[in-house]
SEMARPA-909080 format. One record per residue (C-alpha): x, y, z negated; residue in one letter. Coordinates in steps of 0.2 Angstrom, whole numbers, padded with zeros to 4 digits, always signed. Example, Ala and Ser with C-alpha at 12.3 -4.5 7.8 and 13.67 -1.06 7.14 Angstrom:
2
+0062-0022-0039A
+0068-0005-0036S
END
This chain:
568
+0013-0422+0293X
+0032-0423+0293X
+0033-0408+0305X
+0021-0399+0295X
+0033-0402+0278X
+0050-0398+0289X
+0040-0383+0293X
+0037-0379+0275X
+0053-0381+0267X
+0063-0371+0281X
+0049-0357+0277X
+0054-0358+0258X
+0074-0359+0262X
+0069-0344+0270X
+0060-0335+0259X
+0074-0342+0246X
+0088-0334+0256X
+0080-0318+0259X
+0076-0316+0241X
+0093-0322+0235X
+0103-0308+0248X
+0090-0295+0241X
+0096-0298+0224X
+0114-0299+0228X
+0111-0282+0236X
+0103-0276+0221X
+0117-0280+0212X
+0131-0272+0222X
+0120-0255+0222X
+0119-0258+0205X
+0138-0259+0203X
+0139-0243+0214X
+0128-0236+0200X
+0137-0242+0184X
+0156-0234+0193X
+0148-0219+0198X
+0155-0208+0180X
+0143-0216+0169X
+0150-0221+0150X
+0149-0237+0141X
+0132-0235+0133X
+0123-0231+0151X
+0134-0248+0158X
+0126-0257+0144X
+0110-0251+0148X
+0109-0253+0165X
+0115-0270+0163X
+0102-0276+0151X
+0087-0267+0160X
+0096-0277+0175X
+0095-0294+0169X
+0077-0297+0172X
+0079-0291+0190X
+0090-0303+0196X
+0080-0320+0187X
+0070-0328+0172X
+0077-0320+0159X
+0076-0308+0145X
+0089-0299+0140X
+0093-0299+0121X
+0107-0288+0115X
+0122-0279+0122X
+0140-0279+0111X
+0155-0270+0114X
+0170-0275+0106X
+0180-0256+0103X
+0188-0263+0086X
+0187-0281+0088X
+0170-0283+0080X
+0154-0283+0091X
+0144-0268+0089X
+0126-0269+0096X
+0124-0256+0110X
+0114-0248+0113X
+0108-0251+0095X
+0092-0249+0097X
+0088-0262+0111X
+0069-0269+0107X
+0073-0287+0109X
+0089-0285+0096X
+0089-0293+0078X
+0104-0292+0063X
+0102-0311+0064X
+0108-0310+0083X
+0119-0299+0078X
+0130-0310+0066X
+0128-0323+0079X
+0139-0315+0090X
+0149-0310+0076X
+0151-0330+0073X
+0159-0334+0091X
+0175-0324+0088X
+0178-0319+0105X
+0171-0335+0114X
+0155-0335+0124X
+0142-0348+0120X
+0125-0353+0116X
+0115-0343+0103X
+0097-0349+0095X
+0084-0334+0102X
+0066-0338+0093X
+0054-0342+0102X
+0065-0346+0117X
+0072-0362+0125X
+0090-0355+0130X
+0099-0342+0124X
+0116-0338+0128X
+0129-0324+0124X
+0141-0321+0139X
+0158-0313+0136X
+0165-0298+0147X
+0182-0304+0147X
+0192-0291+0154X
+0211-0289+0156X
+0215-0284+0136X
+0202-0298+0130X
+0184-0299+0128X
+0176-0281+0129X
+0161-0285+0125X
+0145-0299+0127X
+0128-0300+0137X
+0115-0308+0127X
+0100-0315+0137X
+0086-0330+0133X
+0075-0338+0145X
+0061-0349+0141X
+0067-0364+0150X
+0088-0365+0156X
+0087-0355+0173X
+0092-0363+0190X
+0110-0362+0195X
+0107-0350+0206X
+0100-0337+0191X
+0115-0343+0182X
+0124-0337+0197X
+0116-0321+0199X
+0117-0316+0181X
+0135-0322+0181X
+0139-0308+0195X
+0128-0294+0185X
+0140-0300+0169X
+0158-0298+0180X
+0151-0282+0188X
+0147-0275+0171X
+0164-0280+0165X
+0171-0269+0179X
+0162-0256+0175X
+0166-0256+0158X
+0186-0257+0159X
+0183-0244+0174X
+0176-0232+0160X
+0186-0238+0147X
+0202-0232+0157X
+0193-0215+0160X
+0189-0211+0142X
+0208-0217+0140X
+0213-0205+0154X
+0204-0191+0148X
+0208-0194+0130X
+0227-0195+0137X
+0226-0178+0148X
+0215-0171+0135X
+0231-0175+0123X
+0243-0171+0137X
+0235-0154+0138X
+0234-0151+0118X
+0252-0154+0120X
+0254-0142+0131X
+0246-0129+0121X
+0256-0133+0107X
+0271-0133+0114X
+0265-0117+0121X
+0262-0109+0104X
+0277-0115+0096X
+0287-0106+0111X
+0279-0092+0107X
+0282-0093+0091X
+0300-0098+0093X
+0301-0080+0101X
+0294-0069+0090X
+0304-0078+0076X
+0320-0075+0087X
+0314-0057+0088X
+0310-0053+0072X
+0327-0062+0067X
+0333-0051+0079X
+0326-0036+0074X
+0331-0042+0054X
+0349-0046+0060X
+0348-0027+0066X
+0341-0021+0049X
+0356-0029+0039X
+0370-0024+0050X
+0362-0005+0050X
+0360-0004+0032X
+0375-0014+0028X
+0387-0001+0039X
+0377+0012+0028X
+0384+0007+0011X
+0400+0002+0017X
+0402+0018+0023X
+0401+0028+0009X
+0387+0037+0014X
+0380+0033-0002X
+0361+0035-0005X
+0358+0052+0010X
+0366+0036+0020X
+0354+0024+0015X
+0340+0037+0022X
+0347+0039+0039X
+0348+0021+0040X
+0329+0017+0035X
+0325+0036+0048X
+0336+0027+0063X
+0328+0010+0058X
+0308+0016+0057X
+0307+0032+0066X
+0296+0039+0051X
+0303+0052+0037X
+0310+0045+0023X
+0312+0050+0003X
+0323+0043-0007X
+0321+0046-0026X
+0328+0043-0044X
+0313+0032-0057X
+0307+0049-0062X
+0303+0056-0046X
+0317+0067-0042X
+0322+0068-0024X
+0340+0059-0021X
+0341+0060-0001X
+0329+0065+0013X
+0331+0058+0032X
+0317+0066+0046X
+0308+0082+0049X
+0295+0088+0036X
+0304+0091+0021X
+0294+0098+0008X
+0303+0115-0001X
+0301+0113-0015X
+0301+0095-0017X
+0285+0090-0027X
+0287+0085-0043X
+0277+0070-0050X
+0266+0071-0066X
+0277+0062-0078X
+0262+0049-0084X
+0256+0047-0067X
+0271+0043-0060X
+0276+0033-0073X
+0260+0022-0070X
+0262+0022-0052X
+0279+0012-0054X
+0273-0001-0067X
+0259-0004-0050X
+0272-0005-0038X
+0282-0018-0049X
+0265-0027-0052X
+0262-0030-0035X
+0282-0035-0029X
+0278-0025-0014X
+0275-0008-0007X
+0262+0001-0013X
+0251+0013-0004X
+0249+0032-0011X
+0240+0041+0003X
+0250+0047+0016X
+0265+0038+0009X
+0272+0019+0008X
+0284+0018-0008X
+0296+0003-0013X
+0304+0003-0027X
+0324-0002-0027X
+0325-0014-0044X
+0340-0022-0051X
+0339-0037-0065X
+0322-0031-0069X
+0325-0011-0069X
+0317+0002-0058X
+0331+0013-0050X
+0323+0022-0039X
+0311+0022-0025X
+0312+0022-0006X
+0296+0031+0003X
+0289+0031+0020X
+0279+0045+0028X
+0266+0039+0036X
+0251+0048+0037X
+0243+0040+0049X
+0242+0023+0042X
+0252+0014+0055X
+0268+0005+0048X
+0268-0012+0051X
+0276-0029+0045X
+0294-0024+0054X
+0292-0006+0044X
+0289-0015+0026X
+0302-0026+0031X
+0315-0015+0035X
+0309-0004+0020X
+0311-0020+0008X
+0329-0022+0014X
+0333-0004+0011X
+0326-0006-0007X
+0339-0019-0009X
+0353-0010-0004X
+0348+0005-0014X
+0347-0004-0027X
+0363-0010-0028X
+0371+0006-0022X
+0365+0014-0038X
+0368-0002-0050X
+0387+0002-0042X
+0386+0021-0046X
+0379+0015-0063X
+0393+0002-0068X
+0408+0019-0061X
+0396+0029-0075X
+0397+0016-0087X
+0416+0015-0086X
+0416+0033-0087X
+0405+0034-0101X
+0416+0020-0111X
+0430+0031-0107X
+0421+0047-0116X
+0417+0036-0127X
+0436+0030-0133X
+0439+0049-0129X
+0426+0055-0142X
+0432+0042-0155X
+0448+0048-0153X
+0445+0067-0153X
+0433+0063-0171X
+0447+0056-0180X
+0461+0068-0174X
+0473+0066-0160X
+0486+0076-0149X
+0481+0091-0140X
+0492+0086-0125X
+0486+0070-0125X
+0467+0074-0126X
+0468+0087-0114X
+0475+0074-0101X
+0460+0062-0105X
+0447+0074-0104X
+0454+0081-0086X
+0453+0064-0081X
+0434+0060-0085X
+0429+0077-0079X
+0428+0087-0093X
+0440+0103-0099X
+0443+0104-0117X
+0449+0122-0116X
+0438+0135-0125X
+0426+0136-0139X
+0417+0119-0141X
+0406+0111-0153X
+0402+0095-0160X
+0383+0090-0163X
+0376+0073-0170X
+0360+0066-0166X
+0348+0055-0175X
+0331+0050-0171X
+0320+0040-0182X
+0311+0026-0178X
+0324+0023-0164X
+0337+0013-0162X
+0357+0022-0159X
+0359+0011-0143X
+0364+0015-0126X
+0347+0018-0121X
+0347+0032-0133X
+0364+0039-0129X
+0360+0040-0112X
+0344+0047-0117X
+0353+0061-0126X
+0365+0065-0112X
+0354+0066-0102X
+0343+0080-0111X
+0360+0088-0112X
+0364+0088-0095X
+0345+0094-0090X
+0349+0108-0099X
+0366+0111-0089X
+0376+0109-0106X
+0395+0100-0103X
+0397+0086-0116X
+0408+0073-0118X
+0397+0057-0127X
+0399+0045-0138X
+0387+0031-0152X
+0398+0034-0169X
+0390+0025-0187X
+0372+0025-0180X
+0372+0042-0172X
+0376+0050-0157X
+0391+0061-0156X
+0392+0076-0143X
+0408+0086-0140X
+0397+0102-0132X
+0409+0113-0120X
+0403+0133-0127X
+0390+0136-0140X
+0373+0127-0138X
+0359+0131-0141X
+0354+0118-0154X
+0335+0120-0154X
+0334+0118-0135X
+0343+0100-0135X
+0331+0096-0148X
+0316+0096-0139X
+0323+0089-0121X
+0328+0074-0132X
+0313+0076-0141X
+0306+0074-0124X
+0315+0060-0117X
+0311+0051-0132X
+0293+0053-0133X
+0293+0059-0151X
+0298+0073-0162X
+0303+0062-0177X
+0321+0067-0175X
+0337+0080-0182X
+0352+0087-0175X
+0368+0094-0184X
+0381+0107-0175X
+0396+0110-0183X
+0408+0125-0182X
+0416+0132-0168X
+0434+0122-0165X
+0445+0132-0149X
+0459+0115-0149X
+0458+0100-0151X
+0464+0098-0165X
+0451+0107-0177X
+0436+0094-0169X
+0436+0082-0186X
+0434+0097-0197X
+0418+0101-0184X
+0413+0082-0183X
+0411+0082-0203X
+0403+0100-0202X
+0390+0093-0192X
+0388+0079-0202X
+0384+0088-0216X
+0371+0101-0206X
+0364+0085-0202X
+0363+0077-0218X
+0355+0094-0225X
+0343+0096-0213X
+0335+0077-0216X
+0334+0079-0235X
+0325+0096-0229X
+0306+0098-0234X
+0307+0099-0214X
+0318+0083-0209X
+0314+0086-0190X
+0322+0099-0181X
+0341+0105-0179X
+0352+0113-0191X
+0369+0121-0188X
+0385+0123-0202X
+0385+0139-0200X
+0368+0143-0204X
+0370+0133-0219X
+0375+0146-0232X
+0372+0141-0249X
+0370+0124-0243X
+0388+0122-0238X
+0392+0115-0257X
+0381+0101-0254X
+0396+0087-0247X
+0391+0075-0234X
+0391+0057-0241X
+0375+0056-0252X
+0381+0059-0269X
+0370+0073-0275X
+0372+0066-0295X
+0381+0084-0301X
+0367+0095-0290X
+0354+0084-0296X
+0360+0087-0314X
+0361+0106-0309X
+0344+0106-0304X
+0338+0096-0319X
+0346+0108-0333X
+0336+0122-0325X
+0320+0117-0317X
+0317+0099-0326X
+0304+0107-0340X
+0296+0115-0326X
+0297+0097-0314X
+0292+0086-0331X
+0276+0099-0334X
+0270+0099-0315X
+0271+0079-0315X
+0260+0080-0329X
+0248+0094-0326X
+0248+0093-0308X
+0254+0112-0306X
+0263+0120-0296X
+0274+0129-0307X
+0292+0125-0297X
+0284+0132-0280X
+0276+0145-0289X
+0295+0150-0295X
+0302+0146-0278X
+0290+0157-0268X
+0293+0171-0282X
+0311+0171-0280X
+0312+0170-0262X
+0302+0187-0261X
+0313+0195-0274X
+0302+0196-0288X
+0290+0204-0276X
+0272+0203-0285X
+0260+0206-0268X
+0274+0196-0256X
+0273+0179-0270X
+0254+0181-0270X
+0250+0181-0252X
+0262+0168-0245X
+0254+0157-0263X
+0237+0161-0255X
+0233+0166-0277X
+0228+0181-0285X
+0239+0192-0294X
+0232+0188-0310X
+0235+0169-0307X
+0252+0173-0301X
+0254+0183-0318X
+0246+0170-0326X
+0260+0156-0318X
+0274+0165-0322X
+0269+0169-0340X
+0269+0150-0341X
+0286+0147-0332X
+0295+0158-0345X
+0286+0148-0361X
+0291+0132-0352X
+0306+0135-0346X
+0312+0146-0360X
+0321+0155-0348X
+0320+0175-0346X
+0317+0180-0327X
+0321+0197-0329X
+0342+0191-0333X
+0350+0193-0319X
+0361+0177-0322X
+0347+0168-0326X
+0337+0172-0311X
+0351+0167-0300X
+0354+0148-0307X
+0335+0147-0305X
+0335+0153-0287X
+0349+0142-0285X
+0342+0127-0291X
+0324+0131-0284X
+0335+0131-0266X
+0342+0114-0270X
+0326+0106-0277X
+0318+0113-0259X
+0335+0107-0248X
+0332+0089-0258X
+0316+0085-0252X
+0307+0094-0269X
+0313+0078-0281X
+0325+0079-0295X
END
């Protein structure tokens, strides 16, 4: 019987050890399987499907620990509850037991790796296992661990090489970067030295245009605001130069300035050259097929820049030059030396030797400022006339080398201005110097008689003035007015009352010498209403037409009454 038991327990020892090397092996294929790449998650996995293999349990829940708090994984384990999960929440980084319903033990083991706790391995049993389960489970928790720092450290290598490599790439870009910035610096340092050598030069604007060709390889057009061509650098010149369409052009700048950059118009990239607000003038690229780039626009931005303050400097020498004419033009007005304003003259470019003429201008509606001088001289100078000019008591003043032709200036200012609401005087022919005033107060009186004119807009000179001569400059028309009173104001006093036209009607007659036909056609009336009229004029007036005496002080004061604006 005792042999029989001996028998029996070295049979169960054997059966015991065999099972307990099977389970050992089980474990370390299983480590093998949990380090071959796997992440976190499949660790986890593995381990909890693992824990029923290797003895009487159940396994409840698996944690990892990435932020200090346990976070079920996977998170959706069958056997997992919230309640289990605050459990482990509870024991703060400690392993210990943990209630499982329905279960006689439970217990949450720690994976304490070399940082701390990584993670726990929750597993119950219906009764506390053997020692040697508790051994077995305890090797299946330390080989998880390893598993887990294993992966750990390769998510961290990864994410470092992955970082390393960003680097990399980053530091690659801003290389490249760094040299095309050191290029186009390059390329911009190259820009400012050509274009700065061009104005220092005194190449002047042609100079700017060489610059821009050497600097783009494209032709290049250099113009003034209203489209006139200043320079030209490159082949293709057109000859003629196109001229714009005033309007369109004018719209095509208040684009460009709109946009702050260059502006597109088909085969041509214009800029526009702009000082404290004011278009100068333009700077154009041909490119007709489409192909300047951002190095083009930059270089053609730069040369914008320097044109722009090559013509605000050619614009300051013609302002002191124009201040000069001006003191020169005040001066000549109120009389000075021949010598002297010969001398001044020469030295602003203008030679007072020879007829010349002195014309004042006034426009209404706009203001006598520099805008409109320079508006005036240069309607002068379009129509190639020599002037010296000057702003004098709202007007502006022109000394006029030769005899001009008043009407012409008229309409070029009429033009620059944009309106015809304007009137010129031209005095008489002065050959010195000396003889200007008398022609500055001629004009002023040509001037004066042509705005109290039925026709206030136009130009009139002294020596078309005839009769009109005895009216003086100054405004003081009382003994004229009086003049015109004694004779037309019974015909005045009956045409305010009766609405008729008995003044015109004697106007009109007079003008065409008594002339019964002439009087009628250009009064659009019959003869007999014409005879009618005149019969009236005589009992009216109560003066005889056919005295010759009488008929002149009436054609006198009809000219007047016409020459004041038809009011007396």
């Amino acid at each position: 019987m005792t042999a029989t038991t001996d028998k029996a327990d070295r049979s169960h020892r054997t059966t015991w050890g065999r099972e307990h090397l099977a389970n050992l092996y089980s474990l370390s294929v299983l480590a093998m399987i949990m380090n071959d790449g796997r992440d976190e998650r499949d660790i986890m996995r593995l381990a909890l499907t693992s824990v029923a293999a290797v003895g009487p349990c159940r396994a409840e829940a698996g944690f990892l620990t990435p932020g200090q708090i346990p976070v079920r994984t996977p998170a959706e384990w069958p056997h997992a509850t919230s309640h289990l999960d605050a459990q482990v929440k509870r024991l703060r980084g400690q392993e210990g037991m943990v209630p499982v319903p329905g279960r006689e033990w439970g217990w949450a083991f720690a994976l304490h790796a070399r940082g701390g706790v990584i993670g726990y391995l929750v597993v119950s049993a219906r009764s506390r296992p053997a020692s040697d389960d508790c051994f077995l489970i305890h090797v299946l928790v330390q080989q998880t661990t390893a598993a887990l720092a294993n992966a750990m450290a390769r998510r961290t290598e990864r994410d470092h090489a992955g970082e390393l490599r960003q680097l990399n790439e980053d530091r690659a870009a801003v290389n490249a970067r760094l040299a095309t910035s050191v290029s186009d610096l390059e390329r911009q340092r190259s820009v400012h030295e050509v274009l700065s050598e061009a104005c220092s030069s005194g190449a002047g604007v042609a100079g700017i245009a060489e610059a821009v060709h050497r600097l783009t390889g494209y032709p290049v057009a250099i113009e003034d605001r209203f489209g006139n061509l200043q320079a030209w650098a490159g082949p293709g010149r057109p000859d003629p130069y196109p001229k714009p369409n005033a309007e369109q052009h004018e719209e095509l700048l208040q684009e460009a300035a709109r946009r702050l950059r260059p502006v597109r118009v088909g085969g041509r990239l214009i800029a526009l050259a702009r000082h404290r607000g004011e278009v100068l003038g333009a700077v154009t690229l041909i490119d007709t097929e489409g192909r300047i780039g951002e190095q083009e626009e930059f270089t053609l931005d730069h040369a914008c820049i320097a044109l722009a303050l090559e013509l605000a400097h050619l614009r300051n020498l013609a302002d002191v030059e124009l201040r000069l004419r001006r003191e020169l033009v005040d001066d000549l007005v109120t009389g000075t030396d021949d010598e002297s304003a010969y001398a001044r003259a020469a030295a602003v470019g203008h030679d007072l030797h020879g007829p010349h003429y002195l014309a004042v201008v006034q426009w209404v509606g706009t203001a006598t400022d520099d805008a409109f001088v320079h508006a005036v001289g240069r309607s002068a100078a379009g129509l190639r006339i020599r002037s010296l000019l000057a702003r004098r008591s709202g007007l502006a003043v022109l000394v006029l080398q030769g005899r001009p032709s008043a009407q012409a200036l008229y309409q070029a200012v009429g033009r620059e201005l944009a309106s015809p609401t304007g009137a010129i005087g031209v005095g008489g022919r002065c050959d010195t110097p000396a003889e200007i005033p008398r022609s500055y107060r001629e004009a002023l009186r040509a001037l004066e008689v042509r705005q109290r004119s039925q026709s206030p807009h136009g130009t009139t000179a002294f020596d078309e003035l005839g009769l009109y001569r005895i009216l003086g400059p100054g405004g003081d028309y009382r003994e004229v007015e009086l003049f015109v009173r004694e004779w037309l104001g019974s015909l005045l006093d009956y045409d305010a009352a009766h609405h008729t036209e008995l003044v015109q009607t004697l106007a009109q007659y007079l003008e065409c010498g008594g002339n019964y036909d002439s009087t009628a056609a250009m009064l659009a009336i019959h003869r007999s209403t014409l005879r009618y009229r005149l019969q009236r004029i005589r009992e009216v007036s109560g003066s005889d037409l056919a005295d010759v005496d009488s008929r002149l002080n009436l054609h006198v004061a009809a000219r007047v009454w016409k020459i004041l604006g038809g009011s007396a």
